[in-house]
C-alpha positions as CSV (number, residue, x, y, z in Angstrom):
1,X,21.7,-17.3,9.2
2,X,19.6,-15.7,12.0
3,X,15.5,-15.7,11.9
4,X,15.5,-12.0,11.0
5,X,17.7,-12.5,7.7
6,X,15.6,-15.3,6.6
7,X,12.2,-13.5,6.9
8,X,14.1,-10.3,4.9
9,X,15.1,-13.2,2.3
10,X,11.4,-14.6,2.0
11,X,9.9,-11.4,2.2
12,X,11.4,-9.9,0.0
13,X,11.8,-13.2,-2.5
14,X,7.9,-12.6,-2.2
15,X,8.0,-9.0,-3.2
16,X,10.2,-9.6,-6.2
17,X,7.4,-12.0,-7.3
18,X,4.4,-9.7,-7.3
19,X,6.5,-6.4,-7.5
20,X,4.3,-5.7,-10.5
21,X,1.2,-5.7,-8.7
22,X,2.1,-3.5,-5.9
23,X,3.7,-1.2,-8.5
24,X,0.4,-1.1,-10.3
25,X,-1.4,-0.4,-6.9
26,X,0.9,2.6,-5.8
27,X,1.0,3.9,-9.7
28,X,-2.6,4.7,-8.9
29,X,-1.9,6.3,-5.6
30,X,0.3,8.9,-8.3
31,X,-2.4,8.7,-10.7
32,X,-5.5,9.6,-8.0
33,X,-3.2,12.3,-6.6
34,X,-3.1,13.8,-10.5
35,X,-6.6,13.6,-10.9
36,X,-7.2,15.1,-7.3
37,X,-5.5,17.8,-8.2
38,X,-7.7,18.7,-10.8
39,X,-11.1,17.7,-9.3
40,X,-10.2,19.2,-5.4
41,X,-8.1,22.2,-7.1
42,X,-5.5,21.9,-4.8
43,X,-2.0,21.9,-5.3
44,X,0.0,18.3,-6.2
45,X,1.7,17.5,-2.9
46,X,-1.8,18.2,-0.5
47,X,-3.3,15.7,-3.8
48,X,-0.4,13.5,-3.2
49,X,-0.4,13.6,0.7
50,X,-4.3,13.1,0.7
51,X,-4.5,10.1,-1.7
52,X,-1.7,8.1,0.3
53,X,-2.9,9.0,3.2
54,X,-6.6,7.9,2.7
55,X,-4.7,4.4,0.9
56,X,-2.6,4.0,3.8
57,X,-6.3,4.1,5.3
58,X,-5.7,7.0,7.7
59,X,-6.8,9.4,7.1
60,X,-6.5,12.5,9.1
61,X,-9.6,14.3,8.0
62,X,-7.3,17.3,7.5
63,X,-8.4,17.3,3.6
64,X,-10.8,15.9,2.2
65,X,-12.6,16.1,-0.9
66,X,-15.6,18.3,-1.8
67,X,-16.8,17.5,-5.0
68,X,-18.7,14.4,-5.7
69,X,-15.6,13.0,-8.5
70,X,-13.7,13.6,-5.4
71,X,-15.2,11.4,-2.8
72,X,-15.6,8.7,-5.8
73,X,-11.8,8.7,-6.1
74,X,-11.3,8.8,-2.7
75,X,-13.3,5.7,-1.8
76,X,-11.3,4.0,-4.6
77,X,-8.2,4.9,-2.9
78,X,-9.2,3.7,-0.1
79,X,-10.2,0.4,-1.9
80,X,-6.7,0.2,-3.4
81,X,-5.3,0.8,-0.1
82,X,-7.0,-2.1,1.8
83,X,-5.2,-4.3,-1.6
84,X,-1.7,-3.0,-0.5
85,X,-1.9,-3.3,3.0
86,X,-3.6,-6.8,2.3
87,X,-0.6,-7.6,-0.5
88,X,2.1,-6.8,2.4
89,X,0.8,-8.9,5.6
90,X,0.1,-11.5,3.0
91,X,3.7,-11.4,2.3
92,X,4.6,-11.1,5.5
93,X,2.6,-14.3,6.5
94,X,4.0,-15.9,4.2
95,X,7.7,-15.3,5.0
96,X,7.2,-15.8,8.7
97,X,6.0,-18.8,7.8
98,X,9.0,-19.8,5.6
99,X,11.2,-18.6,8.2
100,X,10.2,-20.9,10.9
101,X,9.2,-23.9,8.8
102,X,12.7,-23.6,7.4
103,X,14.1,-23.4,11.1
104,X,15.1,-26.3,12.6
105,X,15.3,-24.4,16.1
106,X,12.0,-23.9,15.6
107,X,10.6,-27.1,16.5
């Protein structure tokens, strides 16, 4: 089995096992782009479009909130996105380091 299949099989052995957490983390991505929608008054997809691009920590500038409820949520956002982004290079670590601890060519 080459390096590359390994770290796919670790990596994603590691999403299976905290699928629920990164699920929870882009639910709120959904739910902030709702409630964006409301507070901003702009349409869904700009909402949706703004909120995973301020988690993805972007953040073009090319809309950004003006109301007060707005910036809250956005900051949170941008929270959550530093947890995602944190959730996949851990997992990532972590199956790199499977992959060559588990490689005898390695060494």
């Amino acid at each position: 089995m080459s390096d590359f299949s390994r770290f796919n099989f670790f990596f994603f052995h590691a999403v299976a096992r905290v699928w629920r957490i990164i699920l929870g983390l882009v639910t709120w991505l959904f739910v902030n782009a709702v409630a964006i929608t409301f507070v901003e008054n702009i349409p869904f997809s700009d909402a949706l479009y703004f909120s995973f691009i301020t988690g993805l920590t972007i953040g073009y500038g090319d809309i950004s909130p003006e109301t007060g409820v707005g910036r809250i949520l956005a900051v949170l956002t941008g929270l959550v996105g530093i947890l995602i982004t944190g959730l996949v290079v851990a997992i990532a670590v972590y199956a790199l380091r499977e992959t060559l601890d588990d490689n005898p060519a390695s060494e």
